[in-house]
Each structure stands twice: as structure tokens, then as C-alpha cells.
C-alpha positions in Angstrom: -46.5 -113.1 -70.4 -46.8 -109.6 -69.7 -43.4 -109.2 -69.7 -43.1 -110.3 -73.2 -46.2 -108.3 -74.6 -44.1 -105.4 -73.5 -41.3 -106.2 -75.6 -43.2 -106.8 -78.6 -44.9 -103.7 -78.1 -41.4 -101.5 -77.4 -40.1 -103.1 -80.6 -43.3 -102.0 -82.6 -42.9 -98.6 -81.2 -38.9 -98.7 -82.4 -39.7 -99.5 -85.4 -42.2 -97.3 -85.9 -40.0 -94.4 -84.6 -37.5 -95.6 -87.4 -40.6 -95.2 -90.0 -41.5 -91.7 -88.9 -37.8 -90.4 -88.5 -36.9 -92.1 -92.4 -40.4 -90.4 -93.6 -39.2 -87.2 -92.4 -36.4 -87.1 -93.8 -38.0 -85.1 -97.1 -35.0 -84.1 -99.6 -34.1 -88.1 -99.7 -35.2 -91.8 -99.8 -36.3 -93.6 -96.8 -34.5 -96.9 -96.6 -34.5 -99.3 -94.0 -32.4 -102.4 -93.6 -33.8 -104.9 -91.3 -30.7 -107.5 -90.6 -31.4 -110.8 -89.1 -35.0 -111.4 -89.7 -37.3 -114.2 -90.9 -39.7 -114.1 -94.6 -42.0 -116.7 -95.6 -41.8 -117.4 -99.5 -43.5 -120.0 -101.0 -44.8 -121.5 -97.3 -41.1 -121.9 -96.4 -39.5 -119.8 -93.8 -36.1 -117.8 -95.1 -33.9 -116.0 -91.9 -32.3 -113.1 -94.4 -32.3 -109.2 -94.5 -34.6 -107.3 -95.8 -34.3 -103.9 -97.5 -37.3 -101.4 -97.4 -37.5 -98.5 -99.9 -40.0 -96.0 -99.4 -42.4 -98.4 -98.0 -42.2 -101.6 -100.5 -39.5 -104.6 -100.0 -36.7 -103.9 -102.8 -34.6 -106.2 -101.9 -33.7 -109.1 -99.8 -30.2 -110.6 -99.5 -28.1 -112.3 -96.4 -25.1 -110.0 -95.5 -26.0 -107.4 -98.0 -24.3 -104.0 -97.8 -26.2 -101.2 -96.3 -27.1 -98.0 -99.1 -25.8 -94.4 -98.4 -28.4 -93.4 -96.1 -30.0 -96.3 -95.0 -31.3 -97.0 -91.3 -29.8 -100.0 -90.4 -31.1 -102.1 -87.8 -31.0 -105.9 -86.1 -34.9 -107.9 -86.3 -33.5 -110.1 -83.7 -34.4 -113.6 -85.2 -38.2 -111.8 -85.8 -41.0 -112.7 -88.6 -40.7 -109.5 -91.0 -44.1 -108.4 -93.0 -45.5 -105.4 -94.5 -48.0 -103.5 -93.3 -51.1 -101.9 -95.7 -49.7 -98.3 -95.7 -45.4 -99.6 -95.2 -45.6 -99.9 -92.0 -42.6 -102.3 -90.9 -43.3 -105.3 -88.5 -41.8 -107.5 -86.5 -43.6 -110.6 -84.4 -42.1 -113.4 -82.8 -42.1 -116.6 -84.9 -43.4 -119.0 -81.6 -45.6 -118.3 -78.7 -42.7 -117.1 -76.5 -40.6 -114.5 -77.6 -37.4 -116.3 -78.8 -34.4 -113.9 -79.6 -33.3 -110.6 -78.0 -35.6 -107.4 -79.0 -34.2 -104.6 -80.9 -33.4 -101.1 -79.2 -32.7 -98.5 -81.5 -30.6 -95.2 -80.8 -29.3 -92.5 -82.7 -26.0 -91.1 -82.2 -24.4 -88.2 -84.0 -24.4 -89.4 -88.1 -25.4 -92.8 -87.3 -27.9 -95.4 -86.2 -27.1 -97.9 -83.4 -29.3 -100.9 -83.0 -28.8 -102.5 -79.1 -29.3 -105.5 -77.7 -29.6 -105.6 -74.1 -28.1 -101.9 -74.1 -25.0 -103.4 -76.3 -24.2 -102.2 -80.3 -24.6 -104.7 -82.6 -24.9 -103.4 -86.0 -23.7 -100.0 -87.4 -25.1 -98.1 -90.5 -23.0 -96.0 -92.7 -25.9 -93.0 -92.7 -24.0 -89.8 -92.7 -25.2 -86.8 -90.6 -26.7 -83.9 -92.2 -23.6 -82.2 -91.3 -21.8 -85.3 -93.5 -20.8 -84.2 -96.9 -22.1 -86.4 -99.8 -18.2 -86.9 -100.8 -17.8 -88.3 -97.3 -20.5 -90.4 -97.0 -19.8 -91.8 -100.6 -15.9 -92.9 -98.7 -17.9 -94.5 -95.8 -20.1 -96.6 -97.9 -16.6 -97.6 -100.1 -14.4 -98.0 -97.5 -17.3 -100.5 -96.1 -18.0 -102.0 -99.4 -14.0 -103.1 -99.9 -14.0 -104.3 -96.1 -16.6 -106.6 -97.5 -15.1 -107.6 -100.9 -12.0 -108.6 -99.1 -13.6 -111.2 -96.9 -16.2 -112.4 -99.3 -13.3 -113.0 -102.6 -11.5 -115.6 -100.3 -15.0 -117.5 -99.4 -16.2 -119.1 -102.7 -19.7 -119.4 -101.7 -20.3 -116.1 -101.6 -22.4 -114.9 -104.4 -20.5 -112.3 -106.2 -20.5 -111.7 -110.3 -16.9 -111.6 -111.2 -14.8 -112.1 -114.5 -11.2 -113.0 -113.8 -8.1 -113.5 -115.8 -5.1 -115.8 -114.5 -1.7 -116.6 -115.5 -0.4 -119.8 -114.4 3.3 -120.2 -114.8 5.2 -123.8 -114.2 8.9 -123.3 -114.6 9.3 -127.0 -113.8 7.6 -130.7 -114.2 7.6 -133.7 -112.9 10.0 -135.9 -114.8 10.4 -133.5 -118.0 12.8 -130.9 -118.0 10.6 -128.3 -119.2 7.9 -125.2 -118.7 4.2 -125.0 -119.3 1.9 -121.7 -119.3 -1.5 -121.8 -119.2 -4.3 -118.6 -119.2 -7.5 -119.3 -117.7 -10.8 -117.2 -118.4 -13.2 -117.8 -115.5 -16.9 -116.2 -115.0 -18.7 -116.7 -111.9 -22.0 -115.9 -111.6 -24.8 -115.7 -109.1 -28.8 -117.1 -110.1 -31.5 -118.2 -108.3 -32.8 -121.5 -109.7 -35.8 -123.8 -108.1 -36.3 -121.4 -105.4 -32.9 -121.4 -104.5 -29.5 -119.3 -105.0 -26.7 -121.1 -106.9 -23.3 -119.9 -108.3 -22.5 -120.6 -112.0 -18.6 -120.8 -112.9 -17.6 -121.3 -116.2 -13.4 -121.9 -116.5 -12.2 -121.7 -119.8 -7.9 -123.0 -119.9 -5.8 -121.9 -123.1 -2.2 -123.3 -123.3 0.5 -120.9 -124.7 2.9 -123.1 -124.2 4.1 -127.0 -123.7 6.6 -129.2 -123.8 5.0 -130.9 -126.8 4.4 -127.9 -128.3 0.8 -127.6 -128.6 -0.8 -124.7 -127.9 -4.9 -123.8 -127.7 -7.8 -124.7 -125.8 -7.8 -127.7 -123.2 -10.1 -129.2 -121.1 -13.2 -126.4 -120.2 -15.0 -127.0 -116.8 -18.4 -125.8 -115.5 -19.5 -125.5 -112.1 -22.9 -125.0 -110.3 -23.6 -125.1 -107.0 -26.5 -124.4 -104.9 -26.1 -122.5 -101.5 -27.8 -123.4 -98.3 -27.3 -121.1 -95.9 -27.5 -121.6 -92.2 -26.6 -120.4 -88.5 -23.8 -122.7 -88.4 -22.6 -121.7 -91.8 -23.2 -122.2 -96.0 -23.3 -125.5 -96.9 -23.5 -126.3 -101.0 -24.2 -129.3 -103.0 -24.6 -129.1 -107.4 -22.4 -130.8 -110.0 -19.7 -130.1 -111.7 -18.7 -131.1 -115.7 -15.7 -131.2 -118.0 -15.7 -130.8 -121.7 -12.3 -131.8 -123.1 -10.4 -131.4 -126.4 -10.2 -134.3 -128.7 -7.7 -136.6 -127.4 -7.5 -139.2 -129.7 -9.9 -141.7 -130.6 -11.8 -143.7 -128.2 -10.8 -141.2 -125.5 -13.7 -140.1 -123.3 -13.7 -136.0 -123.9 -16.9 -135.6 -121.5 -17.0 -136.0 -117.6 -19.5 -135.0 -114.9 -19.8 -135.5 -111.2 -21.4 -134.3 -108.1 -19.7 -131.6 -106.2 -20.4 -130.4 -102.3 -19.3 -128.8 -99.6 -19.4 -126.4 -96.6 -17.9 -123.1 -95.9 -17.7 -121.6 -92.0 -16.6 -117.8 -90.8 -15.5 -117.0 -87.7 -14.6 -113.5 -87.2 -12.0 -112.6 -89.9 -11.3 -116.3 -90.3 -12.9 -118.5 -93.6 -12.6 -122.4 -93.7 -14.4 -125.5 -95.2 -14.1 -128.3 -97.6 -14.8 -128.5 -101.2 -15.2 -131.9 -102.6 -15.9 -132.6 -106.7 -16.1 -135.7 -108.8 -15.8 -136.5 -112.2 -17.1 -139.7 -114.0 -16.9 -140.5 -117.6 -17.7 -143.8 -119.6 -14.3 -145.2 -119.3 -11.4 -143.5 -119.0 -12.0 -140.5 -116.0 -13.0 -141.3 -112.6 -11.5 -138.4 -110.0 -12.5 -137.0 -106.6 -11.0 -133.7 -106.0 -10.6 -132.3 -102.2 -10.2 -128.6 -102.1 -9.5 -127.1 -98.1 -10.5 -123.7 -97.8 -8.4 -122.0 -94.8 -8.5 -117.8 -95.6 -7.8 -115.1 -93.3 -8.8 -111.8 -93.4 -6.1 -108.5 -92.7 -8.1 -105.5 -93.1 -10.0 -103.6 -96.1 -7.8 -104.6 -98.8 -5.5 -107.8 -98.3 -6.4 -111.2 -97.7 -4.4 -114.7 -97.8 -6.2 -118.2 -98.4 -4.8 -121.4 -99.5 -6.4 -120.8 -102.8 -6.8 -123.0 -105.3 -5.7 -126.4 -104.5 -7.4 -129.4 -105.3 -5.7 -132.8 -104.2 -6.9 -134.8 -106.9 -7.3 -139.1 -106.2 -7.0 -141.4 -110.0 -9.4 -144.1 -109.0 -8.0 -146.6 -112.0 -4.6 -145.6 -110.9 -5.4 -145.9 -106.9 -3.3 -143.2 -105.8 -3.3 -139.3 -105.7 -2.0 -137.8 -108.5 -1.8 -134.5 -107.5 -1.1 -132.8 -104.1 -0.5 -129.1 -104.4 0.9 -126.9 -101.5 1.1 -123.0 -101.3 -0.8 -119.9 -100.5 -2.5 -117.2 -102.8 -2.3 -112.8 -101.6 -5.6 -111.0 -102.7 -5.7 -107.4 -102.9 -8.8 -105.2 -103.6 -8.3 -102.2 -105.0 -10.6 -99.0 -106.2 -10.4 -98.2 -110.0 -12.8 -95.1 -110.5 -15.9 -96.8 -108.8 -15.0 -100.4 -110.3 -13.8 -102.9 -107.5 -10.1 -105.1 -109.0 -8.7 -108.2 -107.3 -5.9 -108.5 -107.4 -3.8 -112.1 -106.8 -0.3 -113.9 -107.0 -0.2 -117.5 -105.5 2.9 -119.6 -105.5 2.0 -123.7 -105.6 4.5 -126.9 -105.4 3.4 -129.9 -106.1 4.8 -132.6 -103.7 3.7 -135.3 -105.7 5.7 -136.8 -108.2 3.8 -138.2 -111.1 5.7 -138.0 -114.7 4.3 -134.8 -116.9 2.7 -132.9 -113.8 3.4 -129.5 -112.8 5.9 -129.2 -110.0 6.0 -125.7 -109.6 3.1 -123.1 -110.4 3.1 -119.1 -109.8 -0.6 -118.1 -110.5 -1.4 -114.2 -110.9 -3.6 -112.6 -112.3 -6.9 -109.8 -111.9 -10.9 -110.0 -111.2 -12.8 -107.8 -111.9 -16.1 -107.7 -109.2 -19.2 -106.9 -110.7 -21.5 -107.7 -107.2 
């Protein structure tokens, strides 16, 4: 027991270091991320990180990016409150102490916070012999390391706008070509307590076989996010609002949708499943894998978008896509880009589908 009172007490004295050396600090800001730490809200206990500005919570986010400047250091699995005066604290969530204790040293233009004398999370706080243009490349070289990982995991809860093209030189069947452009905004709330992702994809055909061109079937999608040690898993629904398509043709569907995302090192994978459901004439369940891998800063390669879609009133698949989609991320100015090209066969042969698709197109990451 004694034992562990002198842990809590060395982490209260870190910490408190931490508050004295980021008060010092008088020409800028003291801010404090606190990874890996546990916040009641609303009687409900949240494991997140926590961002402290100047003494008051600004911010609280999983995985968020650490700010030019901030301390950045691991709450080991600790309750997080607020002192009176700012004062940051940390206390064991049971009677025993139940994760490791933070150490916290400071190496030349950086803080290192240890765990049993081992680095486990760096900051990006330049030294004061750090320029300001070199500690602006740190926090953007760390910010597109980031981005690359978190475009090819679509749980993650980023505000983006992208454009696609998606070429089929050939279909099923018909000795043809089809273009489509889709318009897609995703983008992140918080709703009943809880985050969620809207995306809203809006499909405009340029060109058919039958010749018609404009706006087909638009889909929206909202899913809320729980996340956990293990991983994110989501649950929401998804809808479709179609075109008319003749009379007595059901031009409304709607469905549950779920799923669960893991990451393991640079490595993302899961399951997407949605469903759509209409009076009479839709009934689909769409299984999308999620397999991504991470290179570096920039590129990344997933499966992307492929959703093997089951007819239930014509008991079969009807659609059972294979291929691979190349992300880049690149810097315009200060404003983040995707960049994408995904080739996609179909290996099912059902009359009138796509057989070959090249997807490419831009996003444009607003965070």
C-alpha cells in the first residue's frame, strides 16, 4: 500500500513539474496534452485525451494531434480532473493502482513521457533554440503521418469533401462504357452524447449506354462510433433516395449499417456491413472488408471501396468487386489534398453491371 501511495504521489509531483515548467514559459501558451486518460461526463466514464490550455480543458479528443508547443504526456489509464487554480490531476480509477505511472523527462527540444524508464509518447515542442519555421515542419510533417493513416480507416472522424471519377470502359453483357462523378461530404458531430460521422454521396452520370445522363440514386450515411481498447466499433443506418424510375418503382430505401475497424501498427482492417430495405422492390446487404496499409507520411494502399452486394429477391450476389485504391497526401499551402486512383473488376457477371472501374479523384481534408 505504501508502495502505491508513492506512485501516486511521484505522478502528482510530475505533473506538477509539467505545470510549473509550461507556466514558466512567459512569451507563449501553456498547453498540456494528457494521452490516455479517463473523464467522467454525464456519470459515464470516457478513456480519451485531454488538452489543457492555460489552465482550463479546451479540448478533448482520442488520438488528437499535439499543438506547436504542447507538453505531451501518457496519464497511464488515470481519472483526469481539474484542480481550483489548473492544477492537473491524476488518481487511480480503483483502490489499487491499475496502469503504469507516468515519468516525465526532458530531453533537448522535447518532452519524453516513460514508463518503467521506456519512451512512450513524443511531443513535437521545439527547443528555444528551434525556429518557428522548423517547428511549424515538425507539427506538419506529424500532422500528414497522421492523415495518411486515418484517410484509409473510415471511422475516423475527419471533415472532408471529395470529388471522384469513376470510369467503366466495359460491362457486363453490353458492349459499352459508363462514367459516373460522385460528390461526397463526410462529416463529424456529436449526437446523444456520442460521436457519429455524417456522409452524404451525391452520383451524377455523364454518360450511359442508354444515354441518360443526370443525377441517380443519392445515399446518406450515419454512423455512430464506439471506441474501445480493442478497437472502434460503429452501428447507425444508412438511406437511399433514388430518381424516378418508373411508376410503382420504390425510389426510397433505408437499412441498418455496422461494423468494426482494428489498427495494428501501420496495419487497418475490419468489416463494414449495410442494408437497404424498401416496400417492395429493394432488399440488399452490402459487405465492405477493410484491409489498408500504411507506407510512410504520404502514401497508403487499402482495398477501398468495395461492397459485395447480395439481391435477396434474386438470391445471389450481384456484385463482387476486386482491386485496390493508392492514397496520396499532399501539402497545398497549409491545406491537406488526397489524392486517389483505384482500379476495380468486377468478377461477377450479371447483364448491365460494371466490369471494369478506374476510380480517381481528390479530397480535400478539412479535420
Amino acid at each position: 500500500m505504501a508502495r502505491q501511495t508513492i506512485k501516486v504521489l511521484v505522478t502528482a509531483l510530475c505533473l506538477l513539474l509539467c505545470s510549473f515548467a509550461a507556466s514558466g514559459q512567459s512569451t507563449q501558451q501553456s498547453i498540456v496534452l494528457i494521452r490516455n486518460v479517463r473523464v467522467a461526463d454525464n456519470e459515464k466514464t470516457t478513456q480519451t485525451d485531454v488538452l489543457v490550455i492555460n489552465g482550463k480543458v479546451s479540448y478533448v479528443s482520442t488520438g488528437s494531434t499535439a499543438p506547436a508547443g504542447a507538453i505531451v504526456i501518457n496519464g497511464g489509464g488515470n481519472r483526469f480532473a481539474l484542480g481550483p487554480d489548473g492544477q492537473i490531476m491524476l488518481t487511480p480509477t480503483g483502490s489499487q493502482v491499475e496502469a503504469t505511472q507516468p515519468q516525465v523527462r526532458e530531453a533537448e527540444g522535447q518532452r519524453v513521457a516513460l514508463a518503467n524508464g521506456i519512451p512512450i509518447t513524443d511531443s513535437v515542442i521545439p527547443s528555444r533554440a528551434t525556429s518557428p519555421k522548423v517547428a511549424s515542419q515538425q507539427a506538419d510533417s506529424q500532422g500528414e503521418e497522421n492523415l495518411a493513416a486515418k484517410v484509409v480507416d473510415p471511422s475516423s472522424p475527419l471533415t472532408t469533401v471529395t470529388f471522384q471519377n469513376k470510369f467503366s470502359p466495359s460491362l457486363w453483357g453490353i458492349d459499352d462504357e459508363q462514367n459516373e462523378i460522385d460528390t461526397q461530404v463526410a462529416v463529424p458531430l456529436k449526437l446523444l452524447g456520442k460521436r457519429n460521422i455524417l456522409r452524404l454521396t451525391i452520383p451524377y452520370l455523364t454518360s450511359t449506354p442508354t444515354g441518360n445522363r443526370g443525377l441517380t440514386d443519392v445515399s446518406l450515411f450515419d454512423i455512430f462510433l464506439f471506441p474501445k481498447k480493442w478497437g472502434t466499433g460503429v452501428a447507425g443506418f444508412v438511406a437511399s433516395f433514388g430518381v424516378n424510375k418508373g411508376p410503382g418503382v420504390d425510389t426510397f430505401a433505408i437499412g441498418p449499417a455496422v461494423g468494426v475497424v482494428f489498427k495494428k501498427e501501420k496495419w487497418t482492417y475490419g468489416v463494414f456491413n449495410q442494408n437497404l430495405f424498401s416496400a417492395d422492390d429493394i432488399a440488399t446487404t452490402q459487405i465492405q472488408p477493410i484491409l489498408a496499409y500504411t507506407f510512410n507520411k504520404k502514401v497508403s494502399v487499402a482495398f477501398g471501396d468495395q461492397q459485395y452486394t447480395y439481391d435477396w429477391h434474386k438470391g445471389r450476389f450481384v456484385l463482387a468487386p476486386v482491386g485496390f485504391q493508392l492514397n496520396y497526401i499532399a501539402m497545398l499551402g497549409k491545406q491537406p489534398v488526397r489524392f486517389l486512383i483505384g482500379p476495380q473488376y468486377n468478377i461477377k457477371n450479371e447483364p448491365g453491371a460494371k466490369k471494369w472501374t478506374i476510380t480517381t479523384g481528390f479530397a480535400l481534408i478539412l479535420r
